[in-house]
Backbone as CSV, one residue per row, in Angstrom:
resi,resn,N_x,N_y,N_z,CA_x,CA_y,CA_z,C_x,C_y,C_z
1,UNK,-5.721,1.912,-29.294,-4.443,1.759,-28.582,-4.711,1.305,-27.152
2,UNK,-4.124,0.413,-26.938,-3.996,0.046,-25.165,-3.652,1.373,-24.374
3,UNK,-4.692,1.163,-23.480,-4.014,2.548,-22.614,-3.383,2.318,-21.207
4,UNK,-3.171,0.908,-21.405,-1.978,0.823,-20.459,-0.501,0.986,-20.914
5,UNK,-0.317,0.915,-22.510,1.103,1.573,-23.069,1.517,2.409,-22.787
6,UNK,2.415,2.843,-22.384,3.193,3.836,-22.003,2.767,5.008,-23.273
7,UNK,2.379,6.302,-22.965,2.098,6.960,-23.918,2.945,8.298,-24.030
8,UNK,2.971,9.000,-25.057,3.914,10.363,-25.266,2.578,11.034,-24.452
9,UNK,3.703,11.882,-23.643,2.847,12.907,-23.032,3.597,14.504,-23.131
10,UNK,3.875,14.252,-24.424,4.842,15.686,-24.372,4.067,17.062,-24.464
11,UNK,2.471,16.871,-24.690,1.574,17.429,-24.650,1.077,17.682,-23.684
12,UNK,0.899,17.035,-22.748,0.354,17.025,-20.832,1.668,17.549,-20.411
13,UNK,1.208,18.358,-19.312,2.407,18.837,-18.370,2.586,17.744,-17.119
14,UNK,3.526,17.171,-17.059,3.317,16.331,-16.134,3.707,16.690,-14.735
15,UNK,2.698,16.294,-13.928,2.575,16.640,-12.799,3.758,16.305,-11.222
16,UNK,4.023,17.050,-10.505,4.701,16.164,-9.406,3.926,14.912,-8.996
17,UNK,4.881,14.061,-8.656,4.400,12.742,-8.225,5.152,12.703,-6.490
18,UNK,4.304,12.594,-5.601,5.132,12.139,-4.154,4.962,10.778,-4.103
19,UNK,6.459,10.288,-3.623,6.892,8.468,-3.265,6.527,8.767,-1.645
20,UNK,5.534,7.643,-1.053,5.702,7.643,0.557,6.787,6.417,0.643
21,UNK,7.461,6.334,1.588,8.564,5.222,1.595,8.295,5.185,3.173
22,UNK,7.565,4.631,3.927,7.503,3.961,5.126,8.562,3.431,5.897
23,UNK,10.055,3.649,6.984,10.533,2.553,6.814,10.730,2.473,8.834
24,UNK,10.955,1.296,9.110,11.615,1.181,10.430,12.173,-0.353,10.245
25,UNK,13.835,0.175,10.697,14.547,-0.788,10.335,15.049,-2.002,9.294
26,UNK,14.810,-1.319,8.312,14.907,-1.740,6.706,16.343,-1.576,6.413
27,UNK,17.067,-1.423,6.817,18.452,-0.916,6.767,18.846,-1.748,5.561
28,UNK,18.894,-3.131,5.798,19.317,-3.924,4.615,18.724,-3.718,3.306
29,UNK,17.270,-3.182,3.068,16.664,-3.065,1.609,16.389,-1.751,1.617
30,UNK,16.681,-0.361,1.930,16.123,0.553,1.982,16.878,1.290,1.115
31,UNK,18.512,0.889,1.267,18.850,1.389,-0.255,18.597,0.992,-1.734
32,UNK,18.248,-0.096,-1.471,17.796,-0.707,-2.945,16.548,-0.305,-3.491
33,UNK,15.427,0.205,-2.639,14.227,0.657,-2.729,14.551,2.444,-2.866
34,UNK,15.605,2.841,-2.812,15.444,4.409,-3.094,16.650,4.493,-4.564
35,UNK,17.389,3.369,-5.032,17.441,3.375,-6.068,17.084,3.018,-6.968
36,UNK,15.853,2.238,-6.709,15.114,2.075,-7.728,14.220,3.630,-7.881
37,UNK,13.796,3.975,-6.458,12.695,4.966,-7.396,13.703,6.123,-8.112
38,UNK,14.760,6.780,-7.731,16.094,7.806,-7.823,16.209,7.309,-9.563
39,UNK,15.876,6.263,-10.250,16.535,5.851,-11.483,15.110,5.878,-12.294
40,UNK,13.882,6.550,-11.595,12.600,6.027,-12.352,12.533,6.697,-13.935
41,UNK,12.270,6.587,-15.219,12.234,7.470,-16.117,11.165,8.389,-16.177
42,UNK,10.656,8.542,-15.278,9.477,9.644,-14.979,10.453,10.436,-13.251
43,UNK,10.912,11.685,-14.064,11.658,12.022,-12.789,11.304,13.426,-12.552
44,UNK,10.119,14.137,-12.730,9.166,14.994,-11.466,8.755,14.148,-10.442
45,UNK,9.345,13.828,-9.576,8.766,13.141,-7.991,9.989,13.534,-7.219
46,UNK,9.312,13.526,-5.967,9.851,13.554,-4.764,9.681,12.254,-3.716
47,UNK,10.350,12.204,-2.874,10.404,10.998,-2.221,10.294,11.247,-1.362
48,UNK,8.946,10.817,0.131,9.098,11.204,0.936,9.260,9.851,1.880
49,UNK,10.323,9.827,2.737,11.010,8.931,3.407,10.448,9.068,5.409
50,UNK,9.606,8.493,5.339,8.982,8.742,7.011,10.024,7.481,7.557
51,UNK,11.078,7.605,8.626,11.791,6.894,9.299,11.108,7.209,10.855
52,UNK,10.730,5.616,11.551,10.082,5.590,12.712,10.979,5.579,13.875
53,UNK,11.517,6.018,13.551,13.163,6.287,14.787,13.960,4.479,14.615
54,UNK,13.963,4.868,13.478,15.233,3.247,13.318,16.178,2.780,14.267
55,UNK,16.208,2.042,15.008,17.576,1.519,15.902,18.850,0.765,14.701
56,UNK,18.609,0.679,13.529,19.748,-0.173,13.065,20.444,1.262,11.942
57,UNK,20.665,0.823,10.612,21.860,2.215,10.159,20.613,2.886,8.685
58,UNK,19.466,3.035,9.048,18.177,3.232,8.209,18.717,4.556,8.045
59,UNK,18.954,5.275,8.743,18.935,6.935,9.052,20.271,7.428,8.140
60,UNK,21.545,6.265,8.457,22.694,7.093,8.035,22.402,6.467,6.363
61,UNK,22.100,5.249,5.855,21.544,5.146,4.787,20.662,6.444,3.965
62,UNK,19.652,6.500,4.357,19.011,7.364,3.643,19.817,9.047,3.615
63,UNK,20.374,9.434,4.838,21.116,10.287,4.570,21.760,10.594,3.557
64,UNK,22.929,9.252,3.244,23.478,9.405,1.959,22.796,9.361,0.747
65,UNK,21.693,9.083,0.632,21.172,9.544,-0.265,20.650,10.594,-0.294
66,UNK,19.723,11.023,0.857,19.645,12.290,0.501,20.641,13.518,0.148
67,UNK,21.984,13.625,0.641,22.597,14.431,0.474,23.320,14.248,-0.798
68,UNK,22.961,13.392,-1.831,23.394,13.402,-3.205,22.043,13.987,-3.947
69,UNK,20.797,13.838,-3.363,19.662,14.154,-4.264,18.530,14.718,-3.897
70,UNK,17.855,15.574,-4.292,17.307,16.748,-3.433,15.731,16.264,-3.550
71,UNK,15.606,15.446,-4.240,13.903,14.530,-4.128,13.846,14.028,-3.355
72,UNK,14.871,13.425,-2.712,14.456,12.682,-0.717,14.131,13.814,-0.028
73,UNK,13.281,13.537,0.287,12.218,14.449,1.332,12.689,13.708,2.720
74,UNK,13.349,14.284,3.840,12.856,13.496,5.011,12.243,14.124,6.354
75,UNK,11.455,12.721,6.635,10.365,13.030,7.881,11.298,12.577,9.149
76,UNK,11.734,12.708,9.994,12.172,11.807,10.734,11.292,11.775,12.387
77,UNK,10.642,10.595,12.822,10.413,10.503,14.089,11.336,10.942,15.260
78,UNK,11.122,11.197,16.137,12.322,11.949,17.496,11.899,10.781,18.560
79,UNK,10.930,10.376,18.484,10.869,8.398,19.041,10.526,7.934,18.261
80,UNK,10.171,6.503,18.993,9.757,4.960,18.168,8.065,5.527,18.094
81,UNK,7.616,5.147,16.818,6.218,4.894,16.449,5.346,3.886,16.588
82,UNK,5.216,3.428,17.260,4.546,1.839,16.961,3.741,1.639,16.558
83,UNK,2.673,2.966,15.788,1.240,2.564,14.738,1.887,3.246,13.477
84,UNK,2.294,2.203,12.243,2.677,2.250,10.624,1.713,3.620,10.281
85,UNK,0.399,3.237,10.999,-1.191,4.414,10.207,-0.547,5.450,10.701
86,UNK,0.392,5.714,11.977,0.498,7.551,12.044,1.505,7.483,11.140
87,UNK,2.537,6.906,10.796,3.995,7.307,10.129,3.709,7.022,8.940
88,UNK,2.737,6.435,7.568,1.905,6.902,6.737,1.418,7.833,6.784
89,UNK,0.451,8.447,7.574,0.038,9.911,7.572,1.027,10.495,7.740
90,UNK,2.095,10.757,8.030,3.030,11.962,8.466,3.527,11.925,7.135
91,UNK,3.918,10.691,6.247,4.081,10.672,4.776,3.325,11.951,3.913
92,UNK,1.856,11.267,4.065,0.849,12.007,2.802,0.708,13.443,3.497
93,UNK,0.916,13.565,4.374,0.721,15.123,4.990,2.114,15.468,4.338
94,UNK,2.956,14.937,4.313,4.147,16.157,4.025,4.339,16.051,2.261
95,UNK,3.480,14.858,1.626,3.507,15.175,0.188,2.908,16.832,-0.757
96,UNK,3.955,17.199,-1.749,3.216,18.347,-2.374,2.481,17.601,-4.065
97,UNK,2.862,16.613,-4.406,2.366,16.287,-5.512,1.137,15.974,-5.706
98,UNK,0.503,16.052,-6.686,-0.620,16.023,-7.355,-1.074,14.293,-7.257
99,UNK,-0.238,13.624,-6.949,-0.552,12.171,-7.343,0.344,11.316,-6.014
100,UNK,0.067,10.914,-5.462,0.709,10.227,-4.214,0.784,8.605,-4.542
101,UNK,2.163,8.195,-4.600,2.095,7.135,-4.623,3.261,6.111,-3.319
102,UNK,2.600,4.868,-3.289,3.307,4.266,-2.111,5.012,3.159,-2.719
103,UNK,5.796,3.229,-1.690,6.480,1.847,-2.200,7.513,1.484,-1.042
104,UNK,6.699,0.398,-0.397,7.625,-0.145,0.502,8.762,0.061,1.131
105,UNK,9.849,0.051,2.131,11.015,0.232,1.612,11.980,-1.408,1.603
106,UNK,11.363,-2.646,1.812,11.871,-3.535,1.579,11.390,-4.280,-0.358
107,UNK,10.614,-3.036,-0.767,10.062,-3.622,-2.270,11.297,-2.495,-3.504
108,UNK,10.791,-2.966,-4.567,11.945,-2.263,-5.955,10.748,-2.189,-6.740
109,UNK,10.317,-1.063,-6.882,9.401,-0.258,-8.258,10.689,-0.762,-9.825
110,UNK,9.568,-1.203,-10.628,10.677,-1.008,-11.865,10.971,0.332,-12.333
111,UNK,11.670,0.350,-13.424,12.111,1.714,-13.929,11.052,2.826,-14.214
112,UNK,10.138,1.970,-14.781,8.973,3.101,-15.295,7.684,2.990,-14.975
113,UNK,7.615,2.387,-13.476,6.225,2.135,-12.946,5.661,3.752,-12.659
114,UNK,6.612,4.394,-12.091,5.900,5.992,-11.554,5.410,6.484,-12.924
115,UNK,5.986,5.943,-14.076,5.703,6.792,-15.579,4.241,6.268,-15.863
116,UNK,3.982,4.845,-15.638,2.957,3.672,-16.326,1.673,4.589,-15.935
117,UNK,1.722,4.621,-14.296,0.923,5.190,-13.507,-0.133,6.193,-13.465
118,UNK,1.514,6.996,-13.457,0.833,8.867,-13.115,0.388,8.914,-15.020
119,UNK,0.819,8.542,-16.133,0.589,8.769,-17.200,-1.151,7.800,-17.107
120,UNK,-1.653,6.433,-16.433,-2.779,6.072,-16.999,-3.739,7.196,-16.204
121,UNK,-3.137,7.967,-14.991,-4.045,8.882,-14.448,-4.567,10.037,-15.406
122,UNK,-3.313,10.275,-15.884,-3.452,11.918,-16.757,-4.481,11.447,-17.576
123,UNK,-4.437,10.290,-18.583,-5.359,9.451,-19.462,-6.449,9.653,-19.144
124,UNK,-6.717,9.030,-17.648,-7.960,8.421,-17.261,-8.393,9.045,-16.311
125,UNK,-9.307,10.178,-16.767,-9.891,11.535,-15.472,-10.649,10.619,-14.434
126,UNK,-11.591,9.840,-15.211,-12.080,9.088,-14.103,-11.872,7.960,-13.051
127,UNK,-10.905,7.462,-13.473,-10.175,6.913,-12.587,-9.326,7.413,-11.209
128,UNK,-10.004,7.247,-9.940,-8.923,7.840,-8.969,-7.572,7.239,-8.696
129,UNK,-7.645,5.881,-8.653,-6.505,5.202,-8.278,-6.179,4.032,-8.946
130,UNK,-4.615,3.855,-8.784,-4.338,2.827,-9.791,-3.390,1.925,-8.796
131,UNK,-3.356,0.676,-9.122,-2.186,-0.145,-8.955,-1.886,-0.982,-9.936
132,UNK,-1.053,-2.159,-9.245,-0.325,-2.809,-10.590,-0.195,-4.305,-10.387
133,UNK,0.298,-4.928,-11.143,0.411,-6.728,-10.668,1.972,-6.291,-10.436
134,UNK,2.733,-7.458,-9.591,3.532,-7.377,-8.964,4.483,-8.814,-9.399
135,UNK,5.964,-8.596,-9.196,6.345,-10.266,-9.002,6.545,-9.917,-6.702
136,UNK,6.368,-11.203,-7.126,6.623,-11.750,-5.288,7.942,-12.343,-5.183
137,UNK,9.020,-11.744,-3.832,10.297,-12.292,-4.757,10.824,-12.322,-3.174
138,UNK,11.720,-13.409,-2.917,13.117,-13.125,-1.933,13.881,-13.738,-2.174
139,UNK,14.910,-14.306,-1.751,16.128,-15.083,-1.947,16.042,-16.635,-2.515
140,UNK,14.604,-16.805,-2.604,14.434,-18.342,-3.247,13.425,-18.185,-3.931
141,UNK,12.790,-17.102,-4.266,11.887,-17.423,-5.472,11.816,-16.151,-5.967
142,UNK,11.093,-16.001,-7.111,10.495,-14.913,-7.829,8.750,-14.936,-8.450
143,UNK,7.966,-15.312,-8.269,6.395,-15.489,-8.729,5.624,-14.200,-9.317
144,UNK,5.347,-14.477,-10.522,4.343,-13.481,-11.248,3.085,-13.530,-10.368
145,UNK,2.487,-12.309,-9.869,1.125,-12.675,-9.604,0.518,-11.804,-9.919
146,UNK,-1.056,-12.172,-10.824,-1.569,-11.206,-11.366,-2.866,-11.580,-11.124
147,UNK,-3.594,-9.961,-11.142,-5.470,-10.010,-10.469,-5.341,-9.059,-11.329
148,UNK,-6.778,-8.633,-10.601,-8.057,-7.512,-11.361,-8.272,-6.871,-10.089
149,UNK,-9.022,-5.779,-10.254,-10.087,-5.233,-8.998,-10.929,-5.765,-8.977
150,UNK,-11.633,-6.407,-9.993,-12.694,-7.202,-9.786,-12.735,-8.267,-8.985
151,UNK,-11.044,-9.116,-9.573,-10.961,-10.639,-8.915,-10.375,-10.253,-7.276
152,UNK,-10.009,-9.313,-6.894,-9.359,-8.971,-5.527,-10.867,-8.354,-4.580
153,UNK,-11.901,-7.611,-4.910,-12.535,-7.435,-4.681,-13.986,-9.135,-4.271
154,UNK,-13.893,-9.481,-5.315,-14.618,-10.710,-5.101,-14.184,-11.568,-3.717
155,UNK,-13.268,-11.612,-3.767,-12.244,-12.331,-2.959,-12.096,-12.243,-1.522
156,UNK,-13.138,-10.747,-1.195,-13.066,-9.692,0.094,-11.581,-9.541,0.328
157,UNK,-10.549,-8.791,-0.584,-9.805,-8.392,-0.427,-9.758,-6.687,-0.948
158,UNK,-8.777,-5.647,-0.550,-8.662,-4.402,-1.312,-8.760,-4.988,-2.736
159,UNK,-9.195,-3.634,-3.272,-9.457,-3.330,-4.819,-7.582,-3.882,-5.731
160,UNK,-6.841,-3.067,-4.676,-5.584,-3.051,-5.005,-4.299,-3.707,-4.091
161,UNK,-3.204,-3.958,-4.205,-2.145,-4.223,-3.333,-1.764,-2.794,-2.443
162,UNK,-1.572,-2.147,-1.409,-1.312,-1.239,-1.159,0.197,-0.634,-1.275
163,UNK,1.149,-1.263,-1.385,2.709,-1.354,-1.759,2.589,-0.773,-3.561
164,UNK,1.816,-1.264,-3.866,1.900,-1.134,-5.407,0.923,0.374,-6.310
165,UNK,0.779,1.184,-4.853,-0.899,2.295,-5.240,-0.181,3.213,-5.761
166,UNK,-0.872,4.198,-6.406,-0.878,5.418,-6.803,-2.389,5.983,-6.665
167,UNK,-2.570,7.291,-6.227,-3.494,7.877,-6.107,-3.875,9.264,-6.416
168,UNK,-4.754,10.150,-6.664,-5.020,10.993,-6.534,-5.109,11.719,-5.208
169,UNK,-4.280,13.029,-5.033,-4.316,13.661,-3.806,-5.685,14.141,-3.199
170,UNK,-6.545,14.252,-4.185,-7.600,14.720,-3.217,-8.639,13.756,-2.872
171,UNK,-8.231,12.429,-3.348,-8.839,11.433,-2.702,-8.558,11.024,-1.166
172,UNK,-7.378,11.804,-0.985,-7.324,11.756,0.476,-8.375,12.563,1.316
173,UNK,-8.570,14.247,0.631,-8.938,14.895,1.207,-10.548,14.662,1.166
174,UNK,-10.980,13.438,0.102,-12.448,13.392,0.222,-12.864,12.440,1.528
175,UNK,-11.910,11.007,1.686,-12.045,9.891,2.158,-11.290,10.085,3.093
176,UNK,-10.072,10.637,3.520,-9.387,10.427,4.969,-8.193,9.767,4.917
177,UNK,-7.366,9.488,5.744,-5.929,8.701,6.209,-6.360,7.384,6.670
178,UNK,-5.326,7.038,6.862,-4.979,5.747,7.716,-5.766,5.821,8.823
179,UNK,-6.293,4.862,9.964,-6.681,5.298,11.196,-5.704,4.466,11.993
180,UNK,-5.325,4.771,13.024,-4.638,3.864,13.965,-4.981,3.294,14.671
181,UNK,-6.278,3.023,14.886,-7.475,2.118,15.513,-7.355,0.949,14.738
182,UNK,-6.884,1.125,12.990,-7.635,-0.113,12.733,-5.881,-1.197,12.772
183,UNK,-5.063,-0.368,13.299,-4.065,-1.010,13.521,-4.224,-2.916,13.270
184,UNK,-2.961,-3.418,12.513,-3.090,-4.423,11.910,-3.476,-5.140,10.717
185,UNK,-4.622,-4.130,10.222,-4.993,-4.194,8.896,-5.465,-2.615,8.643
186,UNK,-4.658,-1.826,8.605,-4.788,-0.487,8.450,-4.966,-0.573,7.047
187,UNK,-3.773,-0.934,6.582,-4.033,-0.747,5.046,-5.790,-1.633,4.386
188,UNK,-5.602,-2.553,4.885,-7.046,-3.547,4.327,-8.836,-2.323,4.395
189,UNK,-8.463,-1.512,5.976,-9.406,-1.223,5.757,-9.692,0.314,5.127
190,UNK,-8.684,0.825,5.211,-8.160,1.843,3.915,-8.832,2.350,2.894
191,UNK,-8.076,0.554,2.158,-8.519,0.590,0.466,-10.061,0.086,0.610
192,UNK,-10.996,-0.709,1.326,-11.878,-0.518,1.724,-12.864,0.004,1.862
193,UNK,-12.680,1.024,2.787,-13.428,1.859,2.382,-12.953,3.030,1.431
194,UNK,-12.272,3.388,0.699,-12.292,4.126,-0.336,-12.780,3.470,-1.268
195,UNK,-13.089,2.418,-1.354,-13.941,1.695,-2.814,-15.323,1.453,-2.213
196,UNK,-15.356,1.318,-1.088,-17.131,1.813,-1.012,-17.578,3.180,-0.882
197,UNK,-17.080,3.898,-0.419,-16.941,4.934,-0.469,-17.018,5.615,-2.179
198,UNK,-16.894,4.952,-3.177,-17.194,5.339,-4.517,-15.733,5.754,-4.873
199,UNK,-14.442,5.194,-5.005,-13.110,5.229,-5.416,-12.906,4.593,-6.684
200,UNK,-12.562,5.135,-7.740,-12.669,4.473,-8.636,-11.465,3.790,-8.891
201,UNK,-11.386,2.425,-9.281,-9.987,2.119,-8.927,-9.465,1.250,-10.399
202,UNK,-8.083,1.041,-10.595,-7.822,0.096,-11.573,-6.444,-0.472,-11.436
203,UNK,-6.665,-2.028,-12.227,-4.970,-2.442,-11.712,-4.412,-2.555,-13.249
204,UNK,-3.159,-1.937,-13.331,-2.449,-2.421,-14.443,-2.055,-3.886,-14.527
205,UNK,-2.079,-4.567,-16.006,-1.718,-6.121,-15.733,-0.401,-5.786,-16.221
206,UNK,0.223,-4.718,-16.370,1.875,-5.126,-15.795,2.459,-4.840,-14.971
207,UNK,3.563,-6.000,-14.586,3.856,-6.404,-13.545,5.001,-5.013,-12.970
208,UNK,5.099,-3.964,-12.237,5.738,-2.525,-12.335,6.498,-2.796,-10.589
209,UNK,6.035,-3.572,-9.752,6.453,-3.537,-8.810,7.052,-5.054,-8.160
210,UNK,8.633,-4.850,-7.516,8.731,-6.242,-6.862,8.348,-6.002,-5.154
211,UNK,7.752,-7.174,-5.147,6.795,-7.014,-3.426,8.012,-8.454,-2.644
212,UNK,9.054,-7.589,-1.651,9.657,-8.546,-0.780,8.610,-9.572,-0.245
213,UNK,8.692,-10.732,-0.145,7.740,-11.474,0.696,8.745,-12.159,1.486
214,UNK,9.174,-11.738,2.932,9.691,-11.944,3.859,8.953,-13.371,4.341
215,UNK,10.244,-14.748,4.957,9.247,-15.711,5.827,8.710,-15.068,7.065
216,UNK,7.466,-15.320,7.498,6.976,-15.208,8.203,7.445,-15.731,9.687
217,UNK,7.260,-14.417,10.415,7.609,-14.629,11.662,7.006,-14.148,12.958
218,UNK,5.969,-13.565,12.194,5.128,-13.176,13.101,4.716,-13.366,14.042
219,UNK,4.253,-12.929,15.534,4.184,-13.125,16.273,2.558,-13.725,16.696
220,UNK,2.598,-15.305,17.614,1.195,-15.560,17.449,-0.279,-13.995,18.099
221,UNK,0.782,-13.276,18.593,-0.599,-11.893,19.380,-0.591,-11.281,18.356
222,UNK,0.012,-10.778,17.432,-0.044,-10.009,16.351,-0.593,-10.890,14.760
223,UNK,-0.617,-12.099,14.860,-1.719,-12.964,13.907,-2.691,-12.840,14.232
224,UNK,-3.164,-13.419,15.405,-4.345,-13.255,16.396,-5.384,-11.741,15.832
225,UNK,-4.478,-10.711,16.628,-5.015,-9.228,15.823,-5.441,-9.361,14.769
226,UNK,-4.284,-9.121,13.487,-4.546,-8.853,12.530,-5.912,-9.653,12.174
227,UNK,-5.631,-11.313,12.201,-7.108,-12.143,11.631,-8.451,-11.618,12.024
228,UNK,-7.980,-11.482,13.423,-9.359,-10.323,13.692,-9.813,-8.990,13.330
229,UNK,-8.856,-8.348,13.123,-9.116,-6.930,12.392,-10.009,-7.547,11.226
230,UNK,-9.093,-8.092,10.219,-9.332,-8.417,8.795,-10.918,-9.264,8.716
231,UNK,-10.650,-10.376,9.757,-12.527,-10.584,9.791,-13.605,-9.640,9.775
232,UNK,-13.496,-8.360,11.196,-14.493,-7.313,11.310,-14.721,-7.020,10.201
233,UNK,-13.390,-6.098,9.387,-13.617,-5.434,7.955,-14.040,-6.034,6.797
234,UNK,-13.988,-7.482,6.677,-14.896,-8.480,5.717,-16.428,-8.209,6.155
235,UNK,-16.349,-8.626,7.072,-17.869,-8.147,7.627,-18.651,-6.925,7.257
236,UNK,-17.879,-5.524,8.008,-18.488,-4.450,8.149,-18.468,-4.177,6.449
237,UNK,-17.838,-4.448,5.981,-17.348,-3.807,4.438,-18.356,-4.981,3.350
238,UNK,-18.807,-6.246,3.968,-19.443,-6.816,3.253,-20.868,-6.289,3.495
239,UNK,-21.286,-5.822,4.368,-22.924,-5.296,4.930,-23.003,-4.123,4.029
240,UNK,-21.867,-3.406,4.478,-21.969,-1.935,3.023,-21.952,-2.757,1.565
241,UNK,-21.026,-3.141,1.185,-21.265,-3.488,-0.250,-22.005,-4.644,-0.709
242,UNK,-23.330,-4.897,0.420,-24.049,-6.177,0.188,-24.429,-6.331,-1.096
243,UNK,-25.012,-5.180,-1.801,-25.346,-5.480,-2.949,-24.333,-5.590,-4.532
244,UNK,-22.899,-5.329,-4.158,-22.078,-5.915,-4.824,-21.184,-7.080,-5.010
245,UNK,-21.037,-7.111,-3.793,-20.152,-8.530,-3.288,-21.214,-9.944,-3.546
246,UNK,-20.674,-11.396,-3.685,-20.896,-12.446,-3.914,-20.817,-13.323,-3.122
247,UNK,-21.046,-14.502,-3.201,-20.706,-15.805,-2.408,-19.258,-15.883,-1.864
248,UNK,-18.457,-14.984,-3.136,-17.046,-15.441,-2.842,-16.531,-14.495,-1.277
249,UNK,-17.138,-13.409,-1.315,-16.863,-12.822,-0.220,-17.429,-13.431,1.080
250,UNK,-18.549,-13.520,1.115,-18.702,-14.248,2.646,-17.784,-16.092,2.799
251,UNK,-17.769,-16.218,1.786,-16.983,-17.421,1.896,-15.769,-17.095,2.376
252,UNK,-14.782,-16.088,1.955,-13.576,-15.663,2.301,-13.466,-15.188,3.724
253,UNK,-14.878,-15.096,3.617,-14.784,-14.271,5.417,-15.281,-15.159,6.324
254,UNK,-15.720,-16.248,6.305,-15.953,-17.659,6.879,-14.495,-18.161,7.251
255,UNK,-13.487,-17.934,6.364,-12.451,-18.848,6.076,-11.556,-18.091,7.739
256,UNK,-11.839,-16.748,7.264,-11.597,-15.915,8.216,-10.967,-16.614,9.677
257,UNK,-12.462,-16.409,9.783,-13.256,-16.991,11.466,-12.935,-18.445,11.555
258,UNK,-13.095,-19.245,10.843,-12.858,-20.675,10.656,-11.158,-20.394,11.308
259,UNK,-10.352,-19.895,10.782,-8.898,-20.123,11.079,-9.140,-19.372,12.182
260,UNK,-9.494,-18.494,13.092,-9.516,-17.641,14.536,-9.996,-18.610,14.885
261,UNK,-11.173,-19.155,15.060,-11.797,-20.726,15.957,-10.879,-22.027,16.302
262,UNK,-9.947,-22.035,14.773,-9.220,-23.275,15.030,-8.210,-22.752,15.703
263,UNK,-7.747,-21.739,15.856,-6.260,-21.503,16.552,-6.710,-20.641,17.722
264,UNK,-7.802,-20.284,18.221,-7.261,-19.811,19.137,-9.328,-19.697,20.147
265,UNK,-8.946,-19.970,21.664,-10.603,-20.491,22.054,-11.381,-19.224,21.708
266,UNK,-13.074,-20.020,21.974,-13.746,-18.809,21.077,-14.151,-17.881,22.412
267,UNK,-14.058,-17.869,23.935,-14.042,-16.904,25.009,-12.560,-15.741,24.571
268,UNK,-11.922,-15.986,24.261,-10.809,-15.163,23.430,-11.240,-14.285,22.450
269,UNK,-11.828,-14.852,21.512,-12.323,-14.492,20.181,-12.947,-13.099,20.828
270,UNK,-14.149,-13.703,21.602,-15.833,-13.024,21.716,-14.888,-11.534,22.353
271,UNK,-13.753,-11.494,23.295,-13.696,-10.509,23.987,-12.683,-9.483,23.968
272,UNK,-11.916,-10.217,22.821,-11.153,-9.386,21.994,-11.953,-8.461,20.927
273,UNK,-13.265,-9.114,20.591,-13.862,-8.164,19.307,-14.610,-7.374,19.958
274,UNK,-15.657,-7.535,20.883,-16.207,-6.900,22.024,-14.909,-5.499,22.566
275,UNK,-14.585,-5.973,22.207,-13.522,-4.582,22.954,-12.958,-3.798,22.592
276,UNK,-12.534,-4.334,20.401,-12.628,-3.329,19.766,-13.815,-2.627,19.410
């Protein structure tokens, strides 16, 4: 039997599952992302909703939901946050479930992704963490996209999408949180090091999660960053896993630096990394 099928588990006790739901200023998709998980057919979970002191109507949104349903968990900031890595941690710190899983609040989990999940965990002792293939979707498109850990890993990318994870709770407590140092690619270096770190990881090839892909608007100081974060951690993460990684990884991490050189001078480069 495939053991990515959805399986009877009327035999397993199934475990709480915690949703982290990240949001600042999502107002427009944040209800659509808590009815999707509110409708999941795996319904032991709780939802925990970290709001970074929203300026738009995030707060009175989730309210109404919470006060119809007692699985919204909420965190609320008393200011603005400006590092995602602390208001993630304030998430997994306030989760009680056995299995922690993430979901955007501009993304829509399908109906039975929390079921697909937490059920290939119960399955699969050895497996710590799971994700999933995703469609990529906004107002003009919809795209299947599907990997491996293998092919995302080759690639010097995470094992997994981080929007799309489920995990084991005490993989936190072996490996750690978010850091807010690595601000910009927090998540990249994350999943990272939890797979060198010896994380055992796997992606479902069905597609369980839709991932908003917003146009880009980013700001050129906050590209700048991030490309640089994401270079170091190709690097530092390729020296640790020298003896797993391939051509394809230092190539990816060439491509890196190649795009920081062309966009921006290399006295910039040298003293921005120097300084992290």
């Amino acid at each position: 039997m495939n053991n990515e099928k959805l399986l009877a588990s009327n035999d397993l006790k199934k475990p709480l599952v915690s949703v982290v739901v990240n949001n600042y200023n999502n107002g427009l998709y944040i209800g659509a992302c808590l009815e999707s998980l509110l409708l999941q057919t795996y319904q032991n979970i709780e939802i925990v909703v970290v709001d970074a002191f929203s300026s738009d109507d995030s707060r009175s949104i989730i309210n109404s939901y919470a006060d119809k349903d007692f699985r919204i968990k909420k965190v609320y900031c008393n200011s603005y946050e400006q590092y995602p890595a602390i208001t993630y941690n304030l998430g997994f710190l306030n989760c009680s479930g056995g299995f922690i899983a993430i979901n955007d609040p501009d993304d829509i989990s399908m109906s039975n992704r929390i079921e697909a999940q937490a059920n290939y965990l119960l399955h699969n002792p050895a497996v710590d963490a799971v994700g999933c293939n995703c469609f990529e979707f906004n107002d003009e498109f919809n795209i299947l996209v599907e990997t491996t850990v293998e092919k995302n890993v080759q690639n010097a990318a995470p094992p997994v999408r981080n929007p799309c994870l489920m995990l084991r709770k005490e993989v936190l407590a072996a490996h750690g949180l978010w850091k807010w140092q690595c601000e910009y690619a927090a998540d990249f270096e994350w999943l990272l090091r939890f797979y060198a770190g010896g994380v055992k990881f796997y992606n479902l090839q069905t597609p369980y999660v839709k991932y908003r892909k917003s146009a880009s608007n980013i700001s050129s100081t906050k590209l700048f960053n991030q490309g640089l974060k994401v270079a170091k951690f190709r690097t530092l993460y390729g020296l640790i896993l020298f003896r797993q990684v391939g051509l394809a990884w230092w190539y990816a991490t060439l491509r890196t630096y190649a795009f920081l050189l062309l966009k921006y001078p290399f006295k910039i480069i040298l003293k921005k990394f120097n300084k992290d």
